[in-house]
Structures are given as C-alpha cells and as structure tokens.
C-alpha positions as CSV (number, residue, x, y, z in Angstrom):
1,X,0.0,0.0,0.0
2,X,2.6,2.2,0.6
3,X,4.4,1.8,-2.7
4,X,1.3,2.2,-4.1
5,X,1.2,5.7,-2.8
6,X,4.8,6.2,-2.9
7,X,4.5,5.5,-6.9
8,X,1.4,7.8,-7.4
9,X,3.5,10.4,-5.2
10,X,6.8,10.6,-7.3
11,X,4.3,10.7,-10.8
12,X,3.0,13.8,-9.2
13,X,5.9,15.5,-8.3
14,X,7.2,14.6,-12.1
15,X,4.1,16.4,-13.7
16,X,5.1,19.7,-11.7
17,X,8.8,19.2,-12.8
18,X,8.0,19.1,-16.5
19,X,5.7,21.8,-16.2
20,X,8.3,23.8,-14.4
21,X,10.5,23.0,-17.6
22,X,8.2,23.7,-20.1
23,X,6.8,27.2,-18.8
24,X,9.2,28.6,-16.9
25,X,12.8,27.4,-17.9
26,X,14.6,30.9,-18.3
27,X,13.7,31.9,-14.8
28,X,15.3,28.9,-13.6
29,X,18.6,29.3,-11.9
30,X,21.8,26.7,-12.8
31,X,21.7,25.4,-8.9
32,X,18.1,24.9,-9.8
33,X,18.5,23.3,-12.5
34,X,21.6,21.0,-12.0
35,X,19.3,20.4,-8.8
36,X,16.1,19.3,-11.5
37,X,18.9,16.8,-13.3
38,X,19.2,15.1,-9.6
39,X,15.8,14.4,-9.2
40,X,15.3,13.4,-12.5
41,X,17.7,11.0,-11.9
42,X,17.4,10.0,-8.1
43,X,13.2,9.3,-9.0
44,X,13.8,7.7,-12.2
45,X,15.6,5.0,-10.0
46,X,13.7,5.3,-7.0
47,X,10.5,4.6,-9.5
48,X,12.2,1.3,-11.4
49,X,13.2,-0.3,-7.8
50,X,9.3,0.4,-6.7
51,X,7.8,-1.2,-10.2
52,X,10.2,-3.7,-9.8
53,X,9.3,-4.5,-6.1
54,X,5.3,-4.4,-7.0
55,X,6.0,-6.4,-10.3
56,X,7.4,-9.2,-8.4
57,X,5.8,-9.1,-5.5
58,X,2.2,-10.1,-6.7
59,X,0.7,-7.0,-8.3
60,X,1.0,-8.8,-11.9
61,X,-2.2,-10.1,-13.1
62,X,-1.3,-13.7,-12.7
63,X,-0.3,-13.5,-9.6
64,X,-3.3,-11.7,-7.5
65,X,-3.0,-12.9,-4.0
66,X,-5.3,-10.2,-2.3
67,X,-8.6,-8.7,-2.6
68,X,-10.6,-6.8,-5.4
69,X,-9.2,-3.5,-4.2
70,X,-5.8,-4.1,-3.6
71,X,-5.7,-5.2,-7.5
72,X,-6.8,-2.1,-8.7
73,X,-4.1,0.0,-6.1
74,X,-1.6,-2.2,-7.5
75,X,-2.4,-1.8,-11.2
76,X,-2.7,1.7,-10.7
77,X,0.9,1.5,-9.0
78,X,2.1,-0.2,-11.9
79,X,0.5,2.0,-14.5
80,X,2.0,5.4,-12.7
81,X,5.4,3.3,-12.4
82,X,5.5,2.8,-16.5
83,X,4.2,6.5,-16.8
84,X,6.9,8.0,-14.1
85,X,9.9,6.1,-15.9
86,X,8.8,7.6,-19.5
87,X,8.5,10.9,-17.6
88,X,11.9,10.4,-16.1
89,X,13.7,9.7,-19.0
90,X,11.6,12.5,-21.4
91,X,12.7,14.9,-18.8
92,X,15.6,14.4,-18.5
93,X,16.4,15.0,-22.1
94,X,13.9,17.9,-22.1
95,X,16.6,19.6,-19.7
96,X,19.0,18.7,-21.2
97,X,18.3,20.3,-24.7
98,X,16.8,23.0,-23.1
99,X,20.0,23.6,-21.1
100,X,22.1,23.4,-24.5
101,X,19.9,25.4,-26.5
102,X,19.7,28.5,-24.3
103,X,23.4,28.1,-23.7
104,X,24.4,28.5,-27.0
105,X,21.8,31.1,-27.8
106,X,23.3,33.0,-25.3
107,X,26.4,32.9,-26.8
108,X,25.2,34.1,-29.9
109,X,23.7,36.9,-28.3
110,X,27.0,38.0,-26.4
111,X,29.0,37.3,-29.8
C-alpha cells in the first residue's frame, strides 16, 4: 500500500517538474537546474526499484493474491510506475536540450 502511494506520489511530483521546464525554464537558476537533473535521476531510480518491487511481489495479473481493491491499487501502481519512468527519462532530455539550447543562444547573443 505504501508503494502504491509512494509510486502515485513521485508521478506527481514529475508532472510539476516538467511543467516547471516547459513554462518557466529561463527563470530557472543553474543550482536549480543541476538540482532538477538530480531528481530526475534519483526518481527515475527510486521509480524502477518500486515497479520492480510491486511487479514481483504479486501486483502482476497472474499473480493476484489479495482482494478486489488491492488489485486495482496495484495496477494503478504499476501504471503510474510505467508512466513516471517515460516521464523520467523525457525529462531528463527535455533539460537537457533545453539547457544546451539556451546556452548557446546565449552565446550568440554575447557574440
């Protein structure tokens, strides 16, 4: 149960970070933003070892050992799992192209 909420949890908090990316990138400060790579990465793991955990620990289809509602919890859990990896690994890159494109289109600019 608590992975299940852990999982939903760290999909949240990777919705705000891509929106933070998306909207409002040139406010962000370099601390802030080496500080974004981080958590990209630190979640991205933290969310594999939890789908991993709930994958084999029964939450797989075949392998229901609990009631009705903990199924759904878990295939939720799985389903925001899958989702916050993609997320991980799109924002990540998103970053990073972000942070190379303004960085050389400030160079231009100082040029």
């Amino acid at each position: 149960m608590i992975l299940n909420l852990l999982s939903m949890l760290i999909l949240i908090v990777l919705i705000f970070l891509h929106y933070k990316i998306i909207f409002h990138f040139q406010k962000l400060g370099n601390k802030l933003i080496f500080l974004y790579y981080i958590l990209f990465f630190v979640l991205g793991f933290g969310v594999f070892a939890i789908t991993y955990i709930l994958a084999y620990s029964g939450a797989l289809p075949n392998h229901y050992n609990s009631e009705f509602e903990s199924k759904r919890m878990n295939d939720l859990a799985l389903f925001c799992g899958l989702v916050s990896m993609i997320l991980c690994v799109t924002g990540f890159f998103t970053l990073l192209f972000k942070h190379l494109f303004f960085r050389s289109k400030n160079k231009i600019k100082s040029v």
